[in-house]
C-alpha positions as CSV (number, residue, x, y, z in Angstrom):
1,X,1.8,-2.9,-33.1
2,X,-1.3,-3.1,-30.4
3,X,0.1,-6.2,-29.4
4,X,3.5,-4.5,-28.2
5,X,1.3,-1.1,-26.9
6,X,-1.2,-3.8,-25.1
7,X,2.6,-5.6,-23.1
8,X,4.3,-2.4,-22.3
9,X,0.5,-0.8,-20.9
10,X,0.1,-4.4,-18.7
11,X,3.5,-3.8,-17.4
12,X,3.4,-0.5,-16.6
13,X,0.2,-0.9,-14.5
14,X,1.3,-4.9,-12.9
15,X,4.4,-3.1,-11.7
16,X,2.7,0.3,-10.3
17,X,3.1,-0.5,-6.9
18,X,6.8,-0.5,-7.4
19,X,6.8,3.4,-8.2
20,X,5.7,3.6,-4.5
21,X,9.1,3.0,-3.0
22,X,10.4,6.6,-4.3
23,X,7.6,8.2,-2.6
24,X,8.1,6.6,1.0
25,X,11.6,8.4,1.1
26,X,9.5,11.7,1.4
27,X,8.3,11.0,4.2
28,X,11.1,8.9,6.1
29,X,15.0,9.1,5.8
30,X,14.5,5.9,8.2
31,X,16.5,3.1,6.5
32,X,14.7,0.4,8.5
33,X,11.4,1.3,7.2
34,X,12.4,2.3,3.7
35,X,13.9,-1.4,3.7
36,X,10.6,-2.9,5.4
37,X,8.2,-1.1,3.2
38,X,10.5,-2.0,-0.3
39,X,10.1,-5.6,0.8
40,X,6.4,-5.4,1.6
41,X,6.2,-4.1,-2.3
42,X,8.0,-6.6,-4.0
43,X,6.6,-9.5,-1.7
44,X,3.1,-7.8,-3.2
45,X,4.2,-7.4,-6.8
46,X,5.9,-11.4,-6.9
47,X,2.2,-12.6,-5.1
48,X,0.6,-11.5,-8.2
49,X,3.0,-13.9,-10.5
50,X,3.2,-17.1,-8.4
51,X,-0.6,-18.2,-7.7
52,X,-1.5,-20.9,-6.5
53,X,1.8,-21.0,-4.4
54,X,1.8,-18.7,-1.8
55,X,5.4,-16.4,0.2
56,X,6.1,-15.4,3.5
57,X,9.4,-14.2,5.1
58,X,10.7,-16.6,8.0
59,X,12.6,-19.5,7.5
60,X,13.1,-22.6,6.3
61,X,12.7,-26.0,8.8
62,X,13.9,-29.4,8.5
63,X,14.6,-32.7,10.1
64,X,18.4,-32.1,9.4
65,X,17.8,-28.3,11.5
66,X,15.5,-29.3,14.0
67,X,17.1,-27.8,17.2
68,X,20.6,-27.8,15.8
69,X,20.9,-24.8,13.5
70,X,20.5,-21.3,14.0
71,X,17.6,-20.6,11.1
72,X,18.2,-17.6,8.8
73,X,15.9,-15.0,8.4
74,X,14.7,-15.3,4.7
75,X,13.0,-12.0,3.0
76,X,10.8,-14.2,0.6
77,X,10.2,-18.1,0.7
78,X,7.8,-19.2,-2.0
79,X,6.0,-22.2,-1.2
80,X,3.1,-24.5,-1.2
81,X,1.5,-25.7,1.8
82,X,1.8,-29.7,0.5
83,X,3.6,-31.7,1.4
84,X,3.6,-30.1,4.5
85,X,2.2,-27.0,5.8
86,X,4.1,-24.2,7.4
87,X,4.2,-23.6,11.2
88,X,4.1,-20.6,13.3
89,X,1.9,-18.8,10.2
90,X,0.9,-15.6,11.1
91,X,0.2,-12.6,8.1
92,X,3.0,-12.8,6.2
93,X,5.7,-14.9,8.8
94,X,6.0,-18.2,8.7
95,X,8.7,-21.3,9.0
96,X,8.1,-23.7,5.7
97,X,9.2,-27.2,5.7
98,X,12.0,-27.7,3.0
99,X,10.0,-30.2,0.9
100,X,7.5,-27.2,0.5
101,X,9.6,-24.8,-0.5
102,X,9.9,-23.5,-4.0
103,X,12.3,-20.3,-4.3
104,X,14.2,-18.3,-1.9
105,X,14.6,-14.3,-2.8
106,X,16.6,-11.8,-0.9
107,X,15.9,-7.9,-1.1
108,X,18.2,-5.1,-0.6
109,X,16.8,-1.5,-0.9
110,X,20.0,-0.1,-2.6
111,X,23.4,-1.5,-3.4
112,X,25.2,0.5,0.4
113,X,29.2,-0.1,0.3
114,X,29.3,-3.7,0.1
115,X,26.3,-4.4,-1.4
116,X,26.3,-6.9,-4.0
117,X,29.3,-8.2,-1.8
118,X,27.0,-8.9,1.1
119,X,24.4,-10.3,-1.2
120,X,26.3,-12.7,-2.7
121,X,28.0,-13.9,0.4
122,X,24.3,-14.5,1.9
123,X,22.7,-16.3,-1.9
124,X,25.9,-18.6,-1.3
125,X,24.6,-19.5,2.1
126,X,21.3,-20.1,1.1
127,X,21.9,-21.9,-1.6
128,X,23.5,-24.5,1.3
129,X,20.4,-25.3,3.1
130,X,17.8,-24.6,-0.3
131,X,16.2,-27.8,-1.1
132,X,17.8,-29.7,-3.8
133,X,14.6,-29.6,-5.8
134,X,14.5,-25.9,-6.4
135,X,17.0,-23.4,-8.3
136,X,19.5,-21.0,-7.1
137,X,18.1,-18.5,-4.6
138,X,17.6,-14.8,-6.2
139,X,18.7,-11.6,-5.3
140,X,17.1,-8.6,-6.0
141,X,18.4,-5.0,-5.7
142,X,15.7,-1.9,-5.6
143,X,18.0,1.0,-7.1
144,X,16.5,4.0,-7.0
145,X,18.9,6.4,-8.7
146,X,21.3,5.6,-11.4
147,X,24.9,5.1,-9.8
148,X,28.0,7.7,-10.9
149,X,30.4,5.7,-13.2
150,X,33.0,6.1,-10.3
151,X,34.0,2.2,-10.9
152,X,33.7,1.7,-7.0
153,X,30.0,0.8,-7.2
154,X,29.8,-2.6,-8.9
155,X,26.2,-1.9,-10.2
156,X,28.1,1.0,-12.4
């Protein structure tokens, strides 16, 4: 039984910075930031699970891009700086080379309208230009109250 008591105690205090994205909206009704600070948390909390490979937000570069494409703006690109590093690094922003890139998230604070709509529409882009070598790109969807069994809301 310690064993289980020891998990659920770990959890509880690795995902502690999570709890902080209910307090923000105390202080702000500001969307924008709400959204901003939500992904600054998760970026945190997924930093702590993915050493030695590193994430920024940016977006993703290659040969078949290079001054062609209009990039995407990607919330979270895990990577590894071999075999190439990123360019235009700066705190968190950067644009990986393909070949470096590990994972692609997307965030969305709350599942608004069209939600999970909008998110699958943009996972279904991404998963387009993700490199071959890594999985499906993730979504993940920061709900902060539980949703009315209305049936119009498809997290219901």
């Amino acid at each position: 039984m310690m064993t289980k008591e020891y998990f659920e105690e770990y959890a509880e205090n690795l995902g502690q910075s999570l709890r902080s994205v209910d307090s923000i909206m105390k202080f702000t009704k500001n969307t924008a930031l709400i959204g901003q600070y939500t992904e600054k948390v998760v970026m945190e909390f997924i930093e702590k699970s993915i050493l030695p490979l590193k994430l920024c937000t940016g977006g993703i570069i290659s040969p078949e891009s290079f001054q062609k494409d209009k990039l995407p703006q990607l919330d979270i690109i895990i990577y590894s700086s071999n075999p190439l590093p990123p360019i235009f690094k700066i705190y968190d922003f950067a644009l990986v080379p393909k070949n470096s890139v590990f994972s692609i998230i997307e965030i969305k604070k709350t599942d608004y309208d069209k939600g999970l709509d909008d998110l699958k529409k943009k996972l279904t882009k991404l998963n387009k230009i993700k490199p071959s070598h890594c999985g499906k790109p993730l979504g993940i969807i920061c709900v902060v109250e539980k949703n009315k069994p209305s049936g119009e809301n498809k997290l219901t």
